[in-house]
ROPAFI-444945 format. One record per residue: residue number from 1; residue in three letters; x negated, y, z negated of N, C-alpha, C, O in turn. Coordinates in pm, whole numbers. Layout:
! ROPAFI-444945
R   num   residuo     n_px     n_py     n_pz    ca_px    ca_py    ca_pz     c_px     c_py     c_pz     o_px     o_py     o_pz
R   NUM       Ala        X        Y        Z        X        Y        Z        X        Y        Z        X        Y        Z
...
END
This chain:
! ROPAFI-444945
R   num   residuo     n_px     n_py     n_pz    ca_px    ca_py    ca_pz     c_px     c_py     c_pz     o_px     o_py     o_pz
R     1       Unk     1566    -3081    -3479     1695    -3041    -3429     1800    -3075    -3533     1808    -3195    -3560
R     2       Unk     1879    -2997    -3593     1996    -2974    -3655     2128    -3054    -3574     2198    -3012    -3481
R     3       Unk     2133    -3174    -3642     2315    -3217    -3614     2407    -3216    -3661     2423    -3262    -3774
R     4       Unk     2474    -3179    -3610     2660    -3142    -3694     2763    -3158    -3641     2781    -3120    -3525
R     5       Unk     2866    -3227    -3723     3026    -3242    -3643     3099    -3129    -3679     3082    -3072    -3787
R     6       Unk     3164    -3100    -3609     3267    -2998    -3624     3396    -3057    -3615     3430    -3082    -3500
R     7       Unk     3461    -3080    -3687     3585    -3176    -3646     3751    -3068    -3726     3759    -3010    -3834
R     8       Unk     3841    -3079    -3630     3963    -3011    -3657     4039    -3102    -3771     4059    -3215    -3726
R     9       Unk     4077    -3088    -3878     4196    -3170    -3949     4080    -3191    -4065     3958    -3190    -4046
R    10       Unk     4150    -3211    -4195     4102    -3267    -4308     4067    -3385    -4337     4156    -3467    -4314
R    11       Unk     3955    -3434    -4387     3976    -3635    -4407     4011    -3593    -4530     3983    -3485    -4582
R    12       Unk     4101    -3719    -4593     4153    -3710    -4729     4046    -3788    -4793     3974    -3858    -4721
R    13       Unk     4021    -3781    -4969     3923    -3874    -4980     3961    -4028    -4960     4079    -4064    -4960
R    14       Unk     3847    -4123    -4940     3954    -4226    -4965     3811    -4338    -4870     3706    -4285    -4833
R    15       Unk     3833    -4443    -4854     3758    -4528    -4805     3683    -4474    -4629     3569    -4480    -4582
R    16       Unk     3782    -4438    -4589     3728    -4353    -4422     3609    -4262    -4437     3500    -4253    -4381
R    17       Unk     3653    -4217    -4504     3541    -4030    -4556     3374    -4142    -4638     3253    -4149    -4616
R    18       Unk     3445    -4189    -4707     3300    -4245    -4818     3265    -4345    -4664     3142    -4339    -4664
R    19       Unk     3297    -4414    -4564     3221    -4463    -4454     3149    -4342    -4378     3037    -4363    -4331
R    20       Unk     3204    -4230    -4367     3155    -4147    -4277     3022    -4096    -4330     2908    -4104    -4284
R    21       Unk     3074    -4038    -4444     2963    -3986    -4538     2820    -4109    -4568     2702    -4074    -4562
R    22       Unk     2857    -4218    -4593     2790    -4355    -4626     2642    -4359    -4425     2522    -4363    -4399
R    23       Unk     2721    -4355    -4384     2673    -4367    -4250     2582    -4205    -4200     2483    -4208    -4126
R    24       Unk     2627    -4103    -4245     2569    -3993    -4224     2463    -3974    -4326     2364    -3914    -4284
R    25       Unk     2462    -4003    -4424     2386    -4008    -4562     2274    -4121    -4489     2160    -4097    -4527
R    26       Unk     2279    -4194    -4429     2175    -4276    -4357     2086    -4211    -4246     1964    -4211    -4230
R    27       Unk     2177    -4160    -4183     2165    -4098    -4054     2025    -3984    -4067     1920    -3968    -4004
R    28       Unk     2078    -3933    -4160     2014    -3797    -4277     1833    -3864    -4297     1718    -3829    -4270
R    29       Unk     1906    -3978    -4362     1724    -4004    -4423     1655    -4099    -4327     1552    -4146    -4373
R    30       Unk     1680    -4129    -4233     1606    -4200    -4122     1561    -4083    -4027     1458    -4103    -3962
R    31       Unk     1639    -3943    -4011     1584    -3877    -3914     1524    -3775    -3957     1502    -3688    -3873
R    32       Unk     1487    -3756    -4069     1381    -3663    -4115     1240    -3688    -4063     1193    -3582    -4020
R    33       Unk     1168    -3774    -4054     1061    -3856    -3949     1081    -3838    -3833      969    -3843    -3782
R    34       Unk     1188    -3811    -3723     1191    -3809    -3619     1217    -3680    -3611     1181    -3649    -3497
R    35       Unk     1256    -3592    -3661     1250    -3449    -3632     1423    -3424    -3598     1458    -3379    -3489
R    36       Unk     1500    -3451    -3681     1655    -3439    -3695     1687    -3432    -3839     1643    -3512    -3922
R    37       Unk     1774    -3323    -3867     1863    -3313    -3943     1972    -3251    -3966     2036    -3221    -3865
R    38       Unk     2021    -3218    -4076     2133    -3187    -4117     2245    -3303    -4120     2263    -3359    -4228
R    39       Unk     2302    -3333    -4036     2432    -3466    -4036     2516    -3392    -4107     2539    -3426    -4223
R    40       Unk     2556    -3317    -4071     2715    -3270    -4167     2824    -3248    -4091     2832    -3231    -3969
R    41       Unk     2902    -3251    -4171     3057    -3216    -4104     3127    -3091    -4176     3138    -3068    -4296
R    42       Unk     3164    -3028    -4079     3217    -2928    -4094     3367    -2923    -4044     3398    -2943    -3927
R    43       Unk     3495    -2882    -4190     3668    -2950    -4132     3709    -2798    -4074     3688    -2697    -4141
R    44       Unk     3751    -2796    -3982     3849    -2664    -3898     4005    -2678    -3965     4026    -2796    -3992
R    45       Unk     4084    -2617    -3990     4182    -2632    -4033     4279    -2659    -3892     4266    -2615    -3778
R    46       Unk     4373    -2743    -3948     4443    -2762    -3814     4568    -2636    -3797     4626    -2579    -3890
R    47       Unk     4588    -2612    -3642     4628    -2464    -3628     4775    -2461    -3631     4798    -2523    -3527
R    48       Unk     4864    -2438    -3668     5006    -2427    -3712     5105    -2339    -3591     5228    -2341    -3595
R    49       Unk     5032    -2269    -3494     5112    -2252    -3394     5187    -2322    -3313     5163    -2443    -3309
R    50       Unk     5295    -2268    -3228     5445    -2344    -3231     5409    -2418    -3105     5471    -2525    -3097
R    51       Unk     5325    -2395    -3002     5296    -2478    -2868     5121    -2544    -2865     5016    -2506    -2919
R    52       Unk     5150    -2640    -2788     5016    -2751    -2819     4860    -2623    -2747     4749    -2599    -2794
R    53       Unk     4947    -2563    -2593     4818    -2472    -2581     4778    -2324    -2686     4668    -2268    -2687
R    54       Unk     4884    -2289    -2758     4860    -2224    -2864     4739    -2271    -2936     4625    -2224    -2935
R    55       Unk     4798    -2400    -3015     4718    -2460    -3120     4565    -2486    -3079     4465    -2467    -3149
R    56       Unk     4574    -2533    -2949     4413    -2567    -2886     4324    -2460    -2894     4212    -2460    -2945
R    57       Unk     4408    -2333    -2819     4316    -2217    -2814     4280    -2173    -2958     4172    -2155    -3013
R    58       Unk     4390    -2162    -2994     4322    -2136    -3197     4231    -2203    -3264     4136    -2148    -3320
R    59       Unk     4248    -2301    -3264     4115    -2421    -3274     4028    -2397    -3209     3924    -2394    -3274
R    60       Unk     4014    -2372    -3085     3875    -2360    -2979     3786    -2249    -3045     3663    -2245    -3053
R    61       Unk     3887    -2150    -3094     3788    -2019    -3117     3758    -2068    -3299     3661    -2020    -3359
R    62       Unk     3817    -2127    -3341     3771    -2152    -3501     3635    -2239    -3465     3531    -2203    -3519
R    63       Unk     3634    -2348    -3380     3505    -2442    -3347     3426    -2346    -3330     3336    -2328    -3412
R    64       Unk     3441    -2266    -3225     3319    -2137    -3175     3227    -2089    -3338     3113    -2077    -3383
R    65       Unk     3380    -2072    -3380     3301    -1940    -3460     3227    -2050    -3577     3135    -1990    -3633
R    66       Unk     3240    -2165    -3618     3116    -2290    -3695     3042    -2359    -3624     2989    -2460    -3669
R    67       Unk     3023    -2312    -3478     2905    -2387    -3446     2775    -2294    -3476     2769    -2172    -3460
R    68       Unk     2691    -2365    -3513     2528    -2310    -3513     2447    -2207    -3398     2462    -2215    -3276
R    69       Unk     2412    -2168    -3426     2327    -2025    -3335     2300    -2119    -3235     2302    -2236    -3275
R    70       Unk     2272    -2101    -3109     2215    -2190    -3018     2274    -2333    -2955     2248    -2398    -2854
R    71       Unk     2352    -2346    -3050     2346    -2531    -3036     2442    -2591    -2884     2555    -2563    -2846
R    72       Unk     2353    -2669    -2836     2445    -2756    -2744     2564    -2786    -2767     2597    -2754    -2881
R    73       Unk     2649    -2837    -2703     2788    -2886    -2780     2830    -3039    -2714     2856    -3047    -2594
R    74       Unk     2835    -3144    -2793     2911    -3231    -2748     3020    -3250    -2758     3050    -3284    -2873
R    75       Unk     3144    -3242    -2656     3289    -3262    -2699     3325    -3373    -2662     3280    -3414    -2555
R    76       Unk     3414    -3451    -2735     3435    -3618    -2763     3594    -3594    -2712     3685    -3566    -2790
R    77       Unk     3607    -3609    -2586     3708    -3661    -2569     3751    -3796    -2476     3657    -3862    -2433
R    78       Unk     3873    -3834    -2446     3850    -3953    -2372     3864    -3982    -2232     3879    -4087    -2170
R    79       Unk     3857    -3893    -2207     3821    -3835    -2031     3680    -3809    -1991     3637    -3801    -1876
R    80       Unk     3611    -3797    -2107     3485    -3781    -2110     3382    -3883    -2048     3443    -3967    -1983
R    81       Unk     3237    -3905    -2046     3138    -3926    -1954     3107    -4078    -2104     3092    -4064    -2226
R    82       Unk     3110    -4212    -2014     3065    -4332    -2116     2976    -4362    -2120     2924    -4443    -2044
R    83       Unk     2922    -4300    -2223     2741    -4354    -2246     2735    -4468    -2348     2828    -4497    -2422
R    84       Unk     2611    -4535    -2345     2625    -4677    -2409     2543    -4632    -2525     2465    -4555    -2470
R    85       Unk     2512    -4633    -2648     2380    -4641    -2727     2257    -4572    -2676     2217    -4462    -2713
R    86       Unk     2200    -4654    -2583     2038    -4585    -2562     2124    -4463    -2491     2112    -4355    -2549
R    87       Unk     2175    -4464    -2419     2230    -4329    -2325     2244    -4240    -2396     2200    -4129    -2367
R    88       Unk     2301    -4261    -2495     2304    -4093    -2625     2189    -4096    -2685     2153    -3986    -2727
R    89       Unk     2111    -4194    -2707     2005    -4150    -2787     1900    -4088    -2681     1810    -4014    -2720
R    90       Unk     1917    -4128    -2521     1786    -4034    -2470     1827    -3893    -2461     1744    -3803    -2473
R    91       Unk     1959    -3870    -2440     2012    -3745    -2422     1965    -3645    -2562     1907    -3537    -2566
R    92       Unk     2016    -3727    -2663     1924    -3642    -2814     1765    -3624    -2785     1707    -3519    -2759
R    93       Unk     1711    -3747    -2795     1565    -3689    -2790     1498    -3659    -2685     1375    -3657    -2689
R    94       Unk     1598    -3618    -2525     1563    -3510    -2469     1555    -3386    -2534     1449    -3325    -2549
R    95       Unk     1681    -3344    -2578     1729    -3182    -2597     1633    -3203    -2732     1564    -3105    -2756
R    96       Unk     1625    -3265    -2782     1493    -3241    -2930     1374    -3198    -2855     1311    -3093    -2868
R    97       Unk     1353    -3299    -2772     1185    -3288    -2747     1172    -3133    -2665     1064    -3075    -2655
R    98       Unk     1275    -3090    -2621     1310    -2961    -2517     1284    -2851    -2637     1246    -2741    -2597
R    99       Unk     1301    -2871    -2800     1299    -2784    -2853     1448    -2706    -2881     1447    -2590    -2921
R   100       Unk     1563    -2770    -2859     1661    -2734    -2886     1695    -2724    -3054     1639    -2805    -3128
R   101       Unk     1770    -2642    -3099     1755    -2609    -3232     1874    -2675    -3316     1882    -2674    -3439
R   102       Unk     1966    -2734    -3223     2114    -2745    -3279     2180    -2857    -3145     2159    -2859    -3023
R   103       Unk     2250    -2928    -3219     2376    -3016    -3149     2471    -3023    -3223     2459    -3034    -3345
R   104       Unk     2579    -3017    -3163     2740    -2983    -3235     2808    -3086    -3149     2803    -3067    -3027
R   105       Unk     2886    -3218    -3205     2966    -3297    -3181     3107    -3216    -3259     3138    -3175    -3370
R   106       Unk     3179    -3227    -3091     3354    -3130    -3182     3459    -3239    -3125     3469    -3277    -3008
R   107       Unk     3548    -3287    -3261     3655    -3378    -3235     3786    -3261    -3314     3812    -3200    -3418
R   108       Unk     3843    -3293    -3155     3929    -3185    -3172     4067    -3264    -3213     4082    -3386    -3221
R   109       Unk     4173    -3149    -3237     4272    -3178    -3342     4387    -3256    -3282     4335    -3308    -3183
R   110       Unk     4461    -3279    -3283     4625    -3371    -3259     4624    -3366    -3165     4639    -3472    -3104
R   111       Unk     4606    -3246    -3092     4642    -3180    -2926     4529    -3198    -2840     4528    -3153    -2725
R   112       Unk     4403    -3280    -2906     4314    -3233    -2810     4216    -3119    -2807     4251    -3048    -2901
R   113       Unk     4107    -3062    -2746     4040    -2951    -2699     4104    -2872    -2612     4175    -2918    -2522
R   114       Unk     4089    -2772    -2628     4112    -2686    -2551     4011    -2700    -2423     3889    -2686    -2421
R   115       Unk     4100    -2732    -2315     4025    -2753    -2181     3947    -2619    -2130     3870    -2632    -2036
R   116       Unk     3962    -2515    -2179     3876    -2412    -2128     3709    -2452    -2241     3598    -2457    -2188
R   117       Unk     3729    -2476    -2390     3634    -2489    -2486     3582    -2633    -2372     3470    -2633    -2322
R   118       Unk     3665    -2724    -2351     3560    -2870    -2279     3482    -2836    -2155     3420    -2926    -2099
R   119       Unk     3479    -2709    -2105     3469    -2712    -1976     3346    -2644    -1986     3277    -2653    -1885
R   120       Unk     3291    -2564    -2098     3189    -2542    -2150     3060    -2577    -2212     2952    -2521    -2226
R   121       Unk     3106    -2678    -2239     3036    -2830    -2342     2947    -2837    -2219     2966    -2817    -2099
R   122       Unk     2836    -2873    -2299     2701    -2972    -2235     2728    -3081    -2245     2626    -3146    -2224
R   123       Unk     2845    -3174    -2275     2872    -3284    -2268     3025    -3288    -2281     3098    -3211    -2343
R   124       Unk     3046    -3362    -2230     3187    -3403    -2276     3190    -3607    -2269     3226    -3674    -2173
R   125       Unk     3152    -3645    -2367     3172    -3770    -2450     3305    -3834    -2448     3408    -3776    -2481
R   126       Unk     3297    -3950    -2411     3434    -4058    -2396     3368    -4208    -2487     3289    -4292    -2443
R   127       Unk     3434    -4202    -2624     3386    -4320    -2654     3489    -4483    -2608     3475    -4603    -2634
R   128       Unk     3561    -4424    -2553     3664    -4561    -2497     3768    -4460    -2374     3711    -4354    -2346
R   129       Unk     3862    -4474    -2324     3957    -4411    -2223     4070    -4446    -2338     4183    -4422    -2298
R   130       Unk     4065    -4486    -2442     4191    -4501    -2577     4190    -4351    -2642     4100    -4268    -2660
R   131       Unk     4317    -4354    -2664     4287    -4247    -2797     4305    -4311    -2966     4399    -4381    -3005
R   132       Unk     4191    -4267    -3045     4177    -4277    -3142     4236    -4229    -3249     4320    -4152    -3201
R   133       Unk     4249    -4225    -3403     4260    -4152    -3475     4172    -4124    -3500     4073    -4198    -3495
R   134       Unk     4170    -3976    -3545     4057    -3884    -3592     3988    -3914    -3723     3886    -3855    -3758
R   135       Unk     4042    -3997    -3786     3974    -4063    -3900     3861    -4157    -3806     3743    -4123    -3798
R   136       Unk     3904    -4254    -3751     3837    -4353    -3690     3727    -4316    -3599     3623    -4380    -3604
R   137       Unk     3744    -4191    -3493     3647    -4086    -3438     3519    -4072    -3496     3414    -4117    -3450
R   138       Unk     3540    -3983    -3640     3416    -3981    -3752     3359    -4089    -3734     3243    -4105    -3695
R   139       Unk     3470    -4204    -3770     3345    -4282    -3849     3224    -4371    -3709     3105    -4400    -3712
R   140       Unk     3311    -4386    -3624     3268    -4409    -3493     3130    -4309    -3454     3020    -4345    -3412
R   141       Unk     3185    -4154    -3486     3072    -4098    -3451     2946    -4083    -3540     2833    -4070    -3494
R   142       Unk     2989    -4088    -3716     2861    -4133    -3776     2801    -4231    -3742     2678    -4230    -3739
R   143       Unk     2869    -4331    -3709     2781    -4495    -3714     2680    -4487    -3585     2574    -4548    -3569
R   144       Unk     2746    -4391    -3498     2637    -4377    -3364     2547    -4338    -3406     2445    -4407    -3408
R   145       Unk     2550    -4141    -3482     2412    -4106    -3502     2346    -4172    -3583     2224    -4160    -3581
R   146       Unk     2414    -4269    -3687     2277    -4348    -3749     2212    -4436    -3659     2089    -4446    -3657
R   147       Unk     2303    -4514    -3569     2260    -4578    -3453     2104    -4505    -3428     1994    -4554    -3454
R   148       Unk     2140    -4354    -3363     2060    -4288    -3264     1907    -4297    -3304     1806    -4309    -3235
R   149       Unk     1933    -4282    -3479     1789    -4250    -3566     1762    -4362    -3593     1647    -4367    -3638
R   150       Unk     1835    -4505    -3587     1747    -4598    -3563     1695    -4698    -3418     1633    -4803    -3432
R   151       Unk     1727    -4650    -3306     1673    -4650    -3195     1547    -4563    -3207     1434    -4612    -3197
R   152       Unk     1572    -4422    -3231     1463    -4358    -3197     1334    -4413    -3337     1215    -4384    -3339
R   153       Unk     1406    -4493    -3432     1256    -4551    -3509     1217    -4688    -3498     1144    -4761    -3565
R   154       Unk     1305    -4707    -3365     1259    -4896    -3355     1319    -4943    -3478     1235    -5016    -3531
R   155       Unk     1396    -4938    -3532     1411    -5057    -3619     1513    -5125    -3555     1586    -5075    -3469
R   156       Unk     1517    -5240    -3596     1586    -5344    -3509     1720    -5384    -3560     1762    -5499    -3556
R   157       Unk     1805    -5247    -3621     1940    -5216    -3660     2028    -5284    -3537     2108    -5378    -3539
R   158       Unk     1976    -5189    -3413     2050    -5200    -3274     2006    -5306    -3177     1902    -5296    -3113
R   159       Unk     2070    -5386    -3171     2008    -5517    -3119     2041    -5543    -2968     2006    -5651    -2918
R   160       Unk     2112    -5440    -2885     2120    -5391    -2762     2033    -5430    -2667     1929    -5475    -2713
R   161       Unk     2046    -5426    -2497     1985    -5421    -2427     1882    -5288    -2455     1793    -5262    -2375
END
């Protein structure tokens, strides 16, 4: 199964991006053995229209049109459903073991998702009831999927219940 972020806004280079990348670049070579790859991120440009539901809907359909043929979608917002560690990782190597071809994590832009795009999602993800910066999001959400690929290889990275 193919994983990918889709995330609205640019990271600049700089210490945030080389964590994200650092953590996905892990993510990458631990789950080739378990039957996962890709780990990439893919930037949406952020949408320049004059009202916040403007901008969402413009964004919603730019996410559409870079997600992968098939793929589930996780949307990360903070209204979303709190899973702990193992909780995302059984949910992955359900939809793997199901034969799913694609998962798409989308962190959407200044404004949020477009609540019609969240209402669609096979998930909708809450990593706290805070809002984050979208720099901090990434790196939060790389450090999970490396998390995920080292749960699913036993190594004793995650020292969790």
């Amino acid at each position: 199964m193919r994983l990918v972020v889709v995330a609205v806004g640019r990271m600049k280079a700089g210490p945030e991006r080389e964590l994200v990348s650092r953590y996905l670049e892990r993510a990458a070579a631990g789950g080739k053995a378990l039957g996962l790859s890709g780990f990439t991120t893919t930037e949406i440009s952020e949408s320049r229209a004059s009202s916040s539901a403007a901008r969402k809907a413009e964004e919603a359909r730019a996410i559409a049109a870079a997600l992968p043929d098939n793929a589930l979608v996780i949307a990360l917002d903070e209204r979303g459903k709190s899973l702990d560690s193992q909780g995302l990782t059984r949910r992955i190597e359900t939809w793997r073991d199901a034969g799913k071809p694609a998962l798409a994590f989308i962190i959407g832009g200044a404004d949020g998702l477009d609540p019609a795009f969240s209402a669609r999602a096979d998930l909708v993800l809450s990593f706290s009831p805070l809002t984050w910066p979208h720099q901090l999001v990434r790196i939060m959400l790389a450090e999970q999927l490396y998390r995920v690929t080292t749960i699913l290889a036993g190594h004793p990275y995650h020292r969790g219940d």
